[in-house]
N, C-alpha and C positions, 0 to 999 in steps of 0.2 A: 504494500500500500504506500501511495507518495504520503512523505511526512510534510506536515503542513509551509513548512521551507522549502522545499520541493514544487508545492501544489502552486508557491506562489511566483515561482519562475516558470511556471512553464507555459512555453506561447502558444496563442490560437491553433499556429499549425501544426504541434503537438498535438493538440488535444485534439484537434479534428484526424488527425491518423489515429490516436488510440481510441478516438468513438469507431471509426470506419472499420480499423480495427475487429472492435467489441460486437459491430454488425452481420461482420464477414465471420466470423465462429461461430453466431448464435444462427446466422443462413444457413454455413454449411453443415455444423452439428447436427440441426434442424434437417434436413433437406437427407442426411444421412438415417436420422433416426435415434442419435447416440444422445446418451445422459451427459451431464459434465462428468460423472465418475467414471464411466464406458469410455470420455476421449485422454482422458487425466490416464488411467490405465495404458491405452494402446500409444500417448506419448511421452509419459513415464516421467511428470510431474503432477505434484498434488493436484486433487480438484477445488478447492479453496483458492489453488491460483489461477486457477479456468475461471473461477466464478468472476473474480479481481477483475481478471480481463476482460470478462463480457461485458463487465460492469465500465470499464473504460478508468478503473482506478488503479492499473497497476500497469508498468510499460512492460514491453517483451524485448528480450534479449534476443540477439540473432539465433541464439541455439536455439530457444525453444520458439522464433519463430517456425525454423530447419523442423524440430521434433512435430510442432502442431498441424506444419502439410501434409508433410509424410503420413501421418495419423487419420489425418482428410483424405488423405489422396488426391489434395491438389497442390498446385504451385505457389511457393510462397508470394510469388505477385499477387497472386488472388483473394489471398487473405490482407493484402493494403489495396487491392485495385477499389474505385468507386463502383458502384453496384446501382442497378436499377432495378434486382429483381427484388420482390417482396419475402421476409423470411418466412420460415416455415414455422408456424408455431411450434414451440416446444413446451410439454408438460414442465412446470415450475412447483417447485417445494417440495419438500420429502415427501419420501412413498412410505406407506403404511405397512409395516414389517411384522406388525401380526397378524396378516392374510387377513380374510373373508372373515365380516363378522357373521354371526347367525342373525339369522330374519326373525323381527319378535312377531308375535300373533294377536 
């Protein structure tokens, strides 16, 4: 996460790559199917920093730009290119880990 001396140098065109960014993972994530913790897994950083980054609050180092296409299966242009297309919603908030409740009557 930028610390708030951080948060306070950084220019417009920063921040508009790490929104572009934060839209290009949650499209193609989306568009895949994958959870944050299904793309955190197959690029082999935590999913709190997938989150960070969707979120446009944390920047990306070239490595895990490199680890998050390879994971996508696209080209790391793609994950900074501007996009027209619409994302694909993705279910948000935890999932319910004690299965199916029972139906009252």
């Amino acid at each position: 996460m930028l610390l708030p001396h951080m948060a306070e140098k950084t220019t417009s065109r920063q921040a508009s790559f790490r929104d572009r960014l934060a839209r290009n993972l949650r499209f193609f994530r989306g568009q895949r199917g994958l959870s944050q913790e299904n793309l955190a897994d197959r690029a082999g950083i935590h999913r709190t920093h997938i989150g960070q980054l969707e979120l446009g609050r944390r920047s990306v180092t070239l490595d895990t730009l490199v680890s998050l296409a390879q994971a996508l299966g696209v080209d790391e242009f793609d994950l900074l290119a501007e996009r027209e297309d619409v994302a694909v919603p993705v279910k948000m908030g935890r999932k319910n880990k004690a299965g199916p409740q029972p139906e009252e009557s």
